[in-house]
N, C-alpha and C positions, 0 to 999 in steps of 0.2 A: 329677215332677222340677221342681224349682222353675226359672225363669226369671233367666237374666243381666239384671239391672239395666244399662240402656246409660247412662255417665255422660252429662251433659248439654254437655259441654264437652269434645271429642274433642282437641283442641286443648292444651289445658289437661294434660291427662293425659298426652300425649304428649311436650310439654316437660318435664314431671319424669322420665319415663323416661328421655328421652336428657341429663338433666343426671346423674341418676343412674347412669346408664350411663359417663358420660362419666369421672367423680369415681372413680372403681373402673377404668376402663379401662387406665390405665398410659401412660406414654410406649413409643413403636414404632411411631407410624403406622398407628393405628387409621384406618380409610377414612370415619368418623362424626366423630371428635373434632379439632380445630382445624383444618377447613374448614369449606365452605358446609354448614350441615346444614338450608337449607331443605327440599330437596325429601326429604330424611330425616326432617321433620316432619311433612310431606305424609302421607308412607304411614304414619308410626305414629297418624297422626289417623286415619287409613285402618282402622288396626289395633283404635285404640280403643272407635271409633263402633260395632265389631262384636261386641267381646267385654267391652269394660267397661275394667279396670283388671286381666284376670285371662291375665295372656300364656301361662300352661298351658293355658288352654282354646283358643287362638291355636294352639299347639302340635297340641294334641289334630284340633282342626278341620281343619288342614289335611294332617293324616296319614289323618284318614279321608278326604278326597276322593281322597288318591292310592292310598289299597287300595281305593275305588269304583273305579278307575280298572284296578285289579288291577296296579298297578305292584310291583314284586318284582325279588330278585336273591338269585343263588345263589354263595356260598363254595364254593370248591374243596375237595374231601373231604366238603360237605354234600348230603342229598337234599334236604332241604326248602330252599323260598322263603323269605326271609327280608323283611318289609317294608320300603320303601325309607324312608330316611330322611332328612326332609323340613324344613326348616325353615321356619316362616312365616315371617320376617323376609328378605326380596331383598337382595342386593347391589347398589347404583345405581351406576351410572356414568354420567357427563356424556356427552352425545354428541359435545362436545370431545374429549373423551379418547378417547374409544371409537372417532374416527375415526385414534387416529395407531395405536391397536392393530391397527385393520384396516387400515391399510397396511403395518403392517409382517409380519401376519400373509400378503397378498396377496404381499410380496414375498419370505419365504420360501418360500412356495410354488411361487412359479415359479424359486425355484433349487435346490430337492430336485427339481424333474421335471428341472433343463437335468444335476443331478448323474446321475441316476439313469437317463435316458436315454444318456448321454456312458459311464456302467461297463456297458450291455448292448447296447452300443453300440459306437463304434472306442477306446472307452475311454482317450481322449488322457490325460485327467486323470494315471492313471498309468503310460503312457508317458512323459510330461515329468513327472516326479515332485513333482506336485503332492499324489497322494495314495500313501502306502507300498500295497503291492500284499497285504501282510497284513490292512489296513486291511479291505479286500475281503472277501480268500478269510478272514478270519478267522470274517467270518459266519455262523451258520448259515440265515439267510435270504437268503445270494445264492445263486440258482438258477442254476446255469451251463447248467442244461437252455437257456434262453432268453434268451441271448446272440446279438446277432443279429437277434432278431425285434422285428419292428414292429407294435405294437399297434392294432386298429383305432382310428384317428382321430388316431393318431399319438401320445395323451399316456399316458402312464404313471401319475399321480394323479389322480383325479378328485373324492375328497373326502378329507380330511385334518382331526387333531384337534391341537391344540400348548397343551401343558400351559404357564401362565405364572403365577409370580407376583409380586407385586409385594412390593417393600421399602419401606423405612422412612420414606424422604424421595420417596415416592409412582414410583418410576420401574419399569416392567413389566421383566422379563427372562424368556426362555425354558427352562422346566425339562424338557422333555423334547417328542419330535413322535411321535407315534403313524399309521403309516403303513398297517400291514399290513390289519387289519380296525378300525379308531377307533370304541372302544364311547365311549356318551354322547349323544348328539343325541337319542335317544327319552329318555332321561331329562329333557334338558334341557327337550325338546315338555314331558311327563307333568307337570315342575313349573313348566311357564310356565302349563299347564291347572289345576292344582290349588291355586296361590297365586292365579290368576284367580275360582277361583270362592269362595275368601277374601276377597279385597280386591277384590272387584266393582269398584269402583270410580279405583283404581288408575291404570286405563290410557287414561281421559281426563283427566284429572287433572294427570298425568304428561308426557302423549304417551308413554306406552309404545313402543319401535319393535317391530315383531311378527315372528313365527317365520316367518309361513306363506310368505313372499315368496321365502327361504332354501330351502326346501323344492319349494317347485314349479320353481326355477330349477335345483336338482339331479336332479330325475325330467327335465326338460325335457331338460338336459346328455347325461343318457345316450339318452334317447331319439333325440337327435340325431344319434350318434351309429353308431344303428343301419341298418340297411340298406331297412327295412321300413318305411312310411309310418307304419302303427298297428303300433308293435311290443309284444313283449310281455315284460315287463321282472320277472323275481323278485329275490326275498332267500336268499341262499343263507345258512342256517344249520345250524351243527352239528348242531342238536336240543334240544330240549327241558333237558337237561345242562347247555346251556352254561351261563355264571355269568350270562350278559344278555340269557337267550331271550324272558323277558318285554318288555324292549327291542325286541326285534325284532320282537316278533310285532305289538307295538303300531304302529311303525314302517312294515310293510309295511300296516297297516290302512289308517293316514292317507294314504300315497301310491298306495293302489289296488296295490301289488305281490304277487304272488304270493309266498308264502312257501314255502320250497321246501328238501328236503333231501338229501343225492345220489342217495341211494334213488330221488327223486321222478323223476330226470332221466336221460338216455340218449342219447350219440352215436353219429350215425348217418352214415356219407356227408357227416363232414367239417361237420355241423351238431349243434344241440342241440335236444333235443325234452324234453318233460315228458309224463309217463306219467299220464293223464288216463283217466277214465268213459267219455271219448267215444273215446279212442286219443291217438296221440302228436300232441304239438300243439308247434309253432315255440317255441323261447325263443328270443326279441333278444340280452339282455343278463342279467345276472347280478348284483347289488349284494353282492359276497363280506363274509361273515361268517366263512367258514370259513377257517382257516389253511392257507397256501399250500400248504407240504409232503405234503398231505392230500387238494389238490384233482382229483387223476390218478393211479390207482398205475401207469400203463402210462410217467408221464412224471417222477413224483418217488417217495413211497414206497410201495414196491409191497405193504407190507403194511396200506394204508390201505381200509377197510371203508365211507369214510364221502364218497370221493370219487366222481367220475366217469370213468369210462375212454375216454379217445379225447377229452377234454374241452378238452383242451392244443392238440388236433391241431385242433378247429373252432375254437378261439381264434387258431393260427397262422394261418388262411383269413379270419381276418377275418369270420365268420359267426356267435362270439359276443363280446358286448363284458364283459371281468372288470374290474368296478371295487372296491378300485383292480387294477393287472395285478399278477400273482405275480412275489415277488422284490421289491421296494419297498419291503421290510421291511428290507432293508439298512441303509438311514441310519437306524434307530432306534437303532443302537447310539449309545449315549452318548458309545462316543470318537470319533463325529464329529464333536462339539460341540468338539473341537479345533483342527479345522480350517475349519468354518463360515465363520468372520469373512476368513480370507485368501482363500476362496475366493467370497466372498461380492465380498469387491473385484475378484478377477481376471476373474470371470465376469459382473458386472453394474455394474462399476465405482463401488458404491458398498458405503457399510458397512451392515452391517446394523441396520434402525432400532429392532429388535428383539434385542438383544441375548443371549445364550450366556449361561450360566453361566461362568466361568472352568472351562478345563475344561483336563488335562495329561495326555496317552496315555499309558501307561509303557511301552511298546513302543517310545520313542525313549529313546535314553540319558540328556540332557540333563534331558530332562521327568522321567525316572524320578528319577533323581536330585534335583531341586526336590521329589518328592511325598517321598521317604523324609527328605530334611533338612526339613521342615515337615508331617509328621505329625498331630500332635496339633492342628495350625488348619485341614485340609483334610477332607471327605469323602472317604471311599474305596468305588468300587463297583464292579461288573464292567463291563469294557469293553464287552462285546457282549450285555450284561444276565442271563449265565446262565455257568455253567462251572467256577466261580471255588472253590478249596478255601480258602482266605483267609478267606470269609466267611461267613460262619454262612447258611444260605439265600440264597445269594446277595442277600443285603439292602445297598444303602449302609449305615455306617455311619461316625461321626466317629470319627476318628483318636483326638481325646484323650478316648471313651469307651472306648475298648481296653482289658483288664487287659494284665500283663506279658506272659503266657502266649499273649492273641489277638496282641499286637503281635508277638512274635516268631513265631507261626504264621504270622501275615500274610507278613511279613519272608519268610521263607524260601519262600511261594510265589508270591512276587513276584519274588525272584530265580530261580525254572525257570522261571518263566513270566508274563515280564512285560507282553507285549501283552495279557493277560486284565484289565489292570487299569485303571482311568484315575483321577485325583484332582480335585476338584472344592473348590471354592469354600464356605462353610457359607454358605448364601441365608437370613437371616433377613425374613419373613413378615411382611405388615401383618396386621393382625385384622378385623376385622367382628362387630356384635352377633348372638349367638346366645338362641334362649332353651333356658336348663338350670332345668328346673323350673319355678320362679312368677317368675323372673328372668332379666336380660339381660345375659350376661357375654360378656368377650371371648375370641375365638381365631382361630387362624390361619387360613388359608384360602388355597389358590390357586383360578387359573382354567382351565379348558379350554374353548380356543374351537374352533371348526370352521368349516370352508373347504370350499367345492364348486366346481365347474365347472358353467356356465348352458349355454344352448345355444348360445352365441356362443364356446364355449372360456373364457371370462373367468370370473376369479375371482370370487364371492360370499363374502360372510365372514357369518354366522350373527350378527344381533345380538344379544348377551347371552352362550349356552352355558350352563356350569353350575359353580357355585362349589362346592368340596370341603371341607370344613372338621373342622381337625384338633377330636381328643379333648379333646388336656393343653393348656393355656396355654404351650407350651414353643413356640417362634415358627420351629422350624429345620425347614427344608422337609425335610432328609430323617427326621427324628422324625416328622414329623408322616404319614409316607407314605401311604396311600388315603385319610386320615380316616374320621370318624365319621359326620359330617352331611352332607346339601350341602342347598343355596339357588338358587331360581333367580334370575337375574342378569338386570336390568332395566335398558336402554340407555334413557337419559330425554332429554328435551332441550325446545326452546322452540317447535318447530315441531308444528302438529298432523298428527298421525299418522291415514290414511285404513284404514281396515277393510277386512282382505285375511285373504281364506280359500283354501284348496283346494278348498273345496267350489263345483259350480258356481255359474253368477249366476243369481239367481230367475227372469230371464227367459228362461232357455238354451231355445231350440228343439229341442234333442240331448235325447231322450229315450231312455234306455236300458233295457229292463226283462230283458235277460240277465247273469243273475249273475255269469259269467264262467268262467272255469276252473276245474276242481273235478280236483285232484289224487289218483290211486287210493289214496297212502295216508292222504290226509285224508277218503274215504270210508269208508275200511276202519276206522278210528279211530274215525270217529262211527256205523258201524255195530255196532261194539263196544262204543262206549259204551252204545250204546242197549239191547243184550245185558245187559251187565255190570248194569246200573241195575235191567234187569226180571228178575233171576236174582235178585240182593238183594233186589231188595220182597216175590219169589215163595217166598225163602226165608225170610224175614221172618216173611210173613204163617203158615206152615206152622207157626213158633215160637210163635206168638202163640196159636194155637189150641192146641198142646199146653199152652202153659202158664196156658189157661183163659179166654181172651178173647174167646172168642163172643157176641154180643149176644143169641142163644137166653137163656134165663132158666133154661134149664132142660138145658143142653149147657155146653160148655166142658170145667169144673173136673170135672164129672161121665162128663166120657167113660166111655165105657165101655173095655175092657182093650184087644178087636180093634181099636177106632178107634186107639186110643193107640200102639199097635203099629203099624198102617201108615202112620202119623206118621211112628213113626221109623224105619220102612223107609224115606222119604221122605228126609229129612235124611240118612241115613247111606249111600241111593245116591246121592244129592248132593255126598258126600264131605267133609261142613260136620262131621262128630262123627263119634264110634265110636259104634258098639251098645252100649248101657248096661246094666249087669249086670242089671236089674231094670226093672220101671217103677214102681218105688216114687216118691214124688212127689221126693223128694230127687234121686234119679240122673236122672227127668227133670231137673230143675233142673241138673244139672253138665251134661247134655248141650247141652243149651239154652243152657249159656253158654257151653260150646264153642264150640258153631255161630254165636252170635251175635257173638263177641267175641274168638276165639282169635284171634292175630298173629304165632303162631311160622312160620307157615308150610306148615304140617304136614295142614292140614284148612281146605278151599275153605270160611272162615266170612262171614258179613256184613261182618266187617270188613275182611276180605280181600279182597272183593268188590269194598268202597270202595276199596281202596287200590288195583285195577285199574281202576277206573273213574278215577279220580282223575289216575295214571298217564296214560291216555289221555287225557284233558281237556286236561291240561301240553299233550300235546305239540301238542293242536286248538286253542289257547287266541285264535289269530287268528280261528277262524269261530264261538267260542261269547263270549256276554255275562258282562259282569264280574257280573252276578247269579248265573249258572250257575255260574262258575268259584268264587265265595264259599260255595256249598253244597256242590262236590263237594271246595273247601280246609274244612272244616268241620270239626273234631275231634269225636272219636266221644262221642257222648252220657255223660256222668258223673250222671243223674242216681243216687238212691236203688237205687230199682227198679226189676229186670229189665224188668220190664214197661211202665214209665216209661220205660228207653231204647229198648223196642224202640218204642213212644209215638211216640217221636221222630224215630225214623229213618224212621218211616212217612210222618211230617209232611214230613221233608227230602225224602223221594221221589219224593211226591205235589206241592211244590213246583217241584220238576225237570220234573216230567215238567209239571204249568201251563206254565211257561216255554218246554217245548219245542214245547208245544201250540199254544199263543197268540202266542209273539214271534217262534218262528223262521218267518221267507220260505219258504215253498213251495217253495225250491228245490230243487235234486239232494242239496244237503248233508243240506236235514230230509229226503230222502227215503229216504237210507240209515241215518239218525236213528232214524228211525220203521221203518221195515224191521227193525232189527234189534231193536226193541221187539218188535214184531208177531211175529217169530218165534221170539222166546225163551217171550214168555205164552202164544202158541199152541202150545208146548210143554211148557209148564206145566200148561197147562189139559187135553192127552192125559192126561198123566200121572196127573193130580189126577181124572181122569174112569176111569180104568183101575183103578185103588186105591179109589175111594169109589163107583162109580157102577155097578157091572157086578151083574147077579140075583146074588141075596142080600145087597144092601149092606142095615144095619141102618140106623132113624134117626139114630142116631148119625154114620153114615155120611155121609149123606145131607144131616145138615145141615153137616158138615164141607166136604163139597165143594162147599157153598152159599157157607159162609163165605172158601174157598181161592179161588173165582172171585168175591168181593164180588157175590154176588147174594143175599143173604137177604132183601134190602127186596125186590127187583123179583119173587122168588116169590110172598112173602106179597100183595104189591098183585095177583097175577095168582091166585092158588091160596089158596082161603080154608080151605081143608078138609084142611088141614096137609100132610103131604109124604110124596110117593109119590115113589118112582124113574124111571118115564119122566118125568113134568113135570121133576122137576128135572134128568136129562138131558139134554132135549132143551133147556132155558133154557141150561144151562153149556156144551152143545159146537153145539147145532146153531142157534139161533136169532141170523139174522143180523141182527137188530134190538138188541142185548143187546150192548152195548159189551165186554163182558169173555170173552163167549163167542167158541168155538172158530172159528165161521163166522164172525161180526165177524173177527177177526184176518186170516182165511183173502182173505175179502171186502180187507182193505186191504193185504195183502200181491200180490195179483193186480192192483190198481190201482198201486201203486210198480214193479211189475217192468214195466209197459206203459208207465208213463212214461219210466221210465228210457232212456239212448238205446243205440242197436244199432249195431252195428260192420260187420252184413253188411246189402248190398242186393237180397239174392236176394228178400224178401217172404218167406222161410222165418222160422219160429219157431227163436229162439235157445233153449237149453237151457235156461236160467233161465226164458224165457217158457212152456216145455214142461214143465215141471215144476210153477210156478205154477198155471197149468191143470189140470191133470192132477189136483193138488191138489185144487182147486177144486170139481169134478168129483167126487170122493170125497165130499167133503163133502155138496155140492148134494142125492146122492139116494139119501144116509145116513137113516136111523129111528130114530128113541131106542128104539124096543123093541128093535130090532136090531142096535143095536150091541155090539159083543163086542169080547173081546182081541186078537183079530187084526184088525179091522180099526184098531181104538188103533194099535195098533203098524207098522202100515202108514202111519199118516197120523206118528205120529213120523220113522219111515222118511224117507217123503217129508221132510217140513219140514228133515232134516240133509242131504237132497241138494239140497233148494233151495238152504239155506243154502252149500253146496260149489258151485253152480252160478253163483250171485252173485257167490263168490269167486276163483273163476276166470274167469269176465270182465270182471269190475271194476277188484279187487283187485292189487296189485303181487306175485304167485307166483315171482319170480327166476326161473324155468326155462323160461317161452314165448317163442319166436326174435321179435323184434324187427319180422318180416316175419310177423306172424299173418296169416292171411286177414283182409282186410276192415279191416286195421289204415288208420287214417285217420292222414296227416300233412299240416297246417296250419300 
């Protein structure tokens, strides 16, 4: 691959960018073109010295650091991840500016909590009708369940996101506040990480201001305000499903929190506990991801699957902290933004320095009237963000794009029901350089910044956040809605900026070497995985031999009829293919590509194997590496030949399994990792010993089941005098020296069950531990002449009641009373 030529003059090249950027840009208040555009020189010298003259490779570069990063997001209606989309080019802002943003971001903040406290509260507001009482209950996010109650620490928001953007003649205004669960902060970390390791050099340069101070000041907040000295604080998200689980997962990484899903969690006696390997263990606080309605079905909807029961009831006690509290979702409706500015005076006696969109409820008369006589110059969208028959998916849209036919649909369900609707103002958008292709064009873009609570209760504002940036050149925020791109947003200034991590100080005497909380079903997950992964190699490798790939010289392609036949006995008790009409070499060949590559559903194949492995990985994605997660997102091999892809899957396996070998920590996580390895191959290895290894197996045999346990090298170095049936028995099931043999497996599956921790203190052996043994045991003072069918089948036996036995005291089984013997609460 040939080498970027770096021009010699980083400087030089960057000034023709931004003139030519500039010359193409357009009048609108592009944030580059007739201001200061030094420190915009800064960073495309930044740009240049890195990639030359070639801004697609700019592009390029900085999307692979954010899928190193495993950054990702899901569309609603999609299963797959879609890569996040990244722009090298930052959005600067002056730390002038950037300070009146954060105050005025600071001072909406503290008048959505004095709102939102005041309606679940004595609700004066609308008692003195300051707010209509429809305004309210129009909601579907006011919770009248928790009216009344008072939240541990007394605030009701603790982090908050507020969409802004700015116009023409450079001044910020507010496009919408995101209260309920406010996705984006892990996006905005992902691209202050990913443009960082672009522009290495950037952030002294600059004074960059930095993420990390923002973030610990909001773990700090909640911990605060928990009851418990060292508490212990998760992420409560929906799962894996959601649209911004990879957000999250990343999110809970950087701040040490448990990631956790309702499944994971259990009330008990008025507190919250997490269903843990060890037993149920204290949760503090809770960082809600999940939408409110969802979070209790004994307190909101009861037919919700995904909350916590009794969850409501140790939040009312003050014994878990929900940030932000449910029900706070209220003020996101848009037609608050009607009434913001008046109440902004009456309650804090000043106006807000952050300005509303112009915004008009149609639930008053007055106002409704002004949106229908000026139509075609206003936005129109749902009042309470959802409901609305008027509008095509409840989408804003401009008035004067309406045909006849939407204008009068409109029209008429504005008149049944005109609180559903509010009218807004059309916000035309500054722009900001993007790059599209090998060039730097304009579009629009807003902002979302974010707001947290420290531990002092005070507000923190996020320097930078993350800029969104529309498709089309069309500059009107509501055309432009999620956008295409985003960029991250870089607060610059004059003062230098000191280096602040989360991670501790080099010199910390706090040394910790316990991994921490290990969730039963982020066990259970990575015990599956580790299943899942050695089912596929194990059927894998069974494929590869029928269809001729033994390194014998003189085996393989030549099997003979018997071997070939319990081949695919093999495979089709597996359930990966049907029995093929024949073993002509052709019908192998169609079965073979069943097993390897079917997708319907219909037959457990390799690819279906992936697609559970894969499955499980999603939703582990906080305790496995962005290496791992890139092999098991891996699309299935396209090469030519059969045998080429199955080539390859072996290669991605065998990768997997390095990584899980060598990177992952010794802890409880690798050790249900590797357990569930351990007891799928040594199940594999029964089987494959039961079929090829028992008197009368032929050579053919004999070398097969050499090849199905990857041992044909370690015979021939041990056995010069070619291959008999006991030696090669006794190598593939009993020799515990022999990494792929049955006694290896047996051997480190009795070492994970010993580690593992125990629930009773009587000094009695736990099932899993008795069974392990027991195991053990069989094996120990087993003979290779003497093994037979039934004892095969006894050690399968065993290994699915280990397996059951694991699962049951581990594992999250729904049906065990909360009060098990020996159950630990911490």
């Amino acid at each position: 691959m040939a080498i970027q030529p770096v021009l010699s003059d980083p400087a030089a090249q960057a000034g023709r960018w931004i003139a030519d950027y500039c010359a193409h840009a357009g009048a609108g208040g592009d944030v580059l073109c007739g201001g200061d555009d030094a420190p915009w020189a800064v960073m495309f010298a930044e740009l240049a010295s890195l990639v030359g003259d070639d801004l697609g490779h700019a592009r390029e570069r900085v999307q692979r650091h954010a899928a190193d990063m495993g950054t990702g997001f899901r569309v609603a209606g999609e299963n797959e991840e879609r890569p996040w989309p990244l722009s090298p080019v930052p959005l600067l802002i002056d730390s002038d500016e950037w300070r009146g943003i954060e105050r005025g971001v600071i001072q909406r903040a503290g008048l959505l909590e004095t709102i939102v406290a005041d309606l679940y509260g004595e609700a004066r507001l609308v008692s003195q009708g300051l707010v209509p009482p429809s305004l309210v209950a129009g909601s579907q996010y006011y919770l009248r369940q928790l009216v009344g109650l008072t939240p541990p620490g007394r605030h009701h928001l603790h982090f908050l996101a507020v969409d802004l953007g700015r116009g023409p003649t450079g001044e910020w205004r507010v496009l919408a506040d995101h209260l309920r669960a406010p996705v984006g902060a892990g996006y905005a970390l992902e691209n202050r990480l990913a443009v960082s390791r672009t522009l290495g050099g950037l952030q002294a340069r600059l004074n960059v201001a930095r993420h990390a101070p923002f973030f610990a000041a909001f773990r700090d907040g909640l911990a605060a305000l928990c009851r418990r000295s060292d508490p212990r604080i998760g992420l409560l998200t929906p799962g894996r499903y959601n649209a911004s689980y990879a957000e999250q997962a990343h999110l809970a990484r950087y701040l040490g929190l448990l990631l956790v899903e309702g499944a994971d969690l259990a009330a008990l006696e008025d507190k919250v506990y997490v269903r843990t390997i060890g037993g149920l263990k204290r949760i503090d606080a809770l960082w809600r991801r999940l939408d409110p309605r969802f979070l209790d079905p004994l307190a909101f909807d009861t037919h919700s699957q995904i909350g916590v029961p009794g969850l409501v009831d140790a939040y009312a006690a003050g014994n878990v902290v929900l940030s932000n509290a449910p029900g706070v979702g209220v003020l996101e409706a848009p037609a608050w933004h009607a009434f913001l500015p008046q109440l902004s005076t009456r309650l804090t006696g000043a106006d807000l320095s952050l300005p509303n969109i112009a915004t008009w409820w149609c639930g008053q008369d007055r106002e409704r009237a002004r949106v229908e006589e000026d139509l075609a110059n206003l936005i129109i969208a749902p009042a309470f963000g959802s409901g609305t028959l008027g509008l095509p998916d409840d989408a804003p849209i401009a008035g004067g794009d309406l045909t006849p036919v939407q204008r009068d649909a409109l029209l008429a369900d504005m008149a049944r029901r005109p609180q559903d609707y509010v009218g807004q103002e059309i916000v035309r958008l500054s722009t900001m350089p993007v790059v599209s292709g090998h060039d730097l064009v304009a579009r629009p873009f807003n902002l979302r910044v974010f707001a947290a609570r420290g531990a002092d209760g005070a507000w923190t504002v996020l320097p930078g956040g993350f800029a969104r940036i529309g498709e089309r050149p069309d500059p009107r925020a509501a055309v432009m809605g999620e956008g295409s791109w985003s960029a991250d947003v870089v607060v610059h200034g004059r003062r230098r900026v000191d280096p602040v991590s989360l991670l501790p100080a080099p010199d910390s005497h706090h040394v910790r070497r316990n991994p921490g909380t290990l969730p039963s079903r982020v066990a259970d997950n990575l015990f599956w995985l580790g299943r899942y992964l050695e089912r596929g190699e194990a059927l894998l490798a069974i494929l590869r031999v029928m269809l001729g790939n033994s390194i014998d010289a003189d085996g393989g392609a030549a099997l003979g009829p018997d071997t070939v036949g319990r081949l695919v006995g093999l495979v089709a008790s597996a359930g990966a293919a049907p029995v093929p009409p024949s073993l002509a070499r052709a019908d192998l060949r169609q079965m073979a590509r069943t097993a390897m590559e079917s997708t319907a559903g219909e037959w457990q194949s390799v690819a279906e194997i992936n697609r559970h492995a894969r499955r499980i990985g999603d939703g582990s994605r906080d305790r496995l590496s962005a290496d791992v997660m890139r092999l098991l997102d891996a699309p299935f091999p396209s090469h030519r030949g059969m045998l080429d892809r199955a080539g390859s899957l072996q290669r991605r396996y065998a990768a997997i399994a390095g990584l899980s070998a060598e990177h992952m920590s010794r802890t409880a996580a690798w050790r249900f990792h590797d357990l569930g390895r351990r007891i799928e191959r040594a199940g594999a290895i029964v089987r494959a010993t039961r079929t090829f290894g028992l008197p009368g197996a032929s050579l053919d045999d004999l070398s097969t089941l050499l090849d199905l346990a990857d041992s044909q090298i370690s015979y021939r170095q041990r056995y010069l005098t070619g291959l008999a049936r006991v030696p090669v028995v006794d190598l593939v099931a009993l020799d515990p020296g022999n990494p792929r043999a049955l006694a290896f497996q047996v051997e480190r599956i009795c070492e994970h069950v010993a580690a593992l921790p125990v629930l009773d203190d009587d000094g009695m052996a736990e099932p899993q531990q008795a069974e392990a043994t027991e195991l053990k045991a069989i094996v120990s003072i087993a003979r290779a002449a003497l093994l037979d069918a039934d004892t095969l089948n006894e050690l399968e036996r065993r290994l699915s009641r280990l397996s059951d036995a694991v699962a049951r005291r581990y594992f999250l089984q729904g049906a065990e009373p909360l009060r098990a013997g020996g159950l630990t609460l911490a």
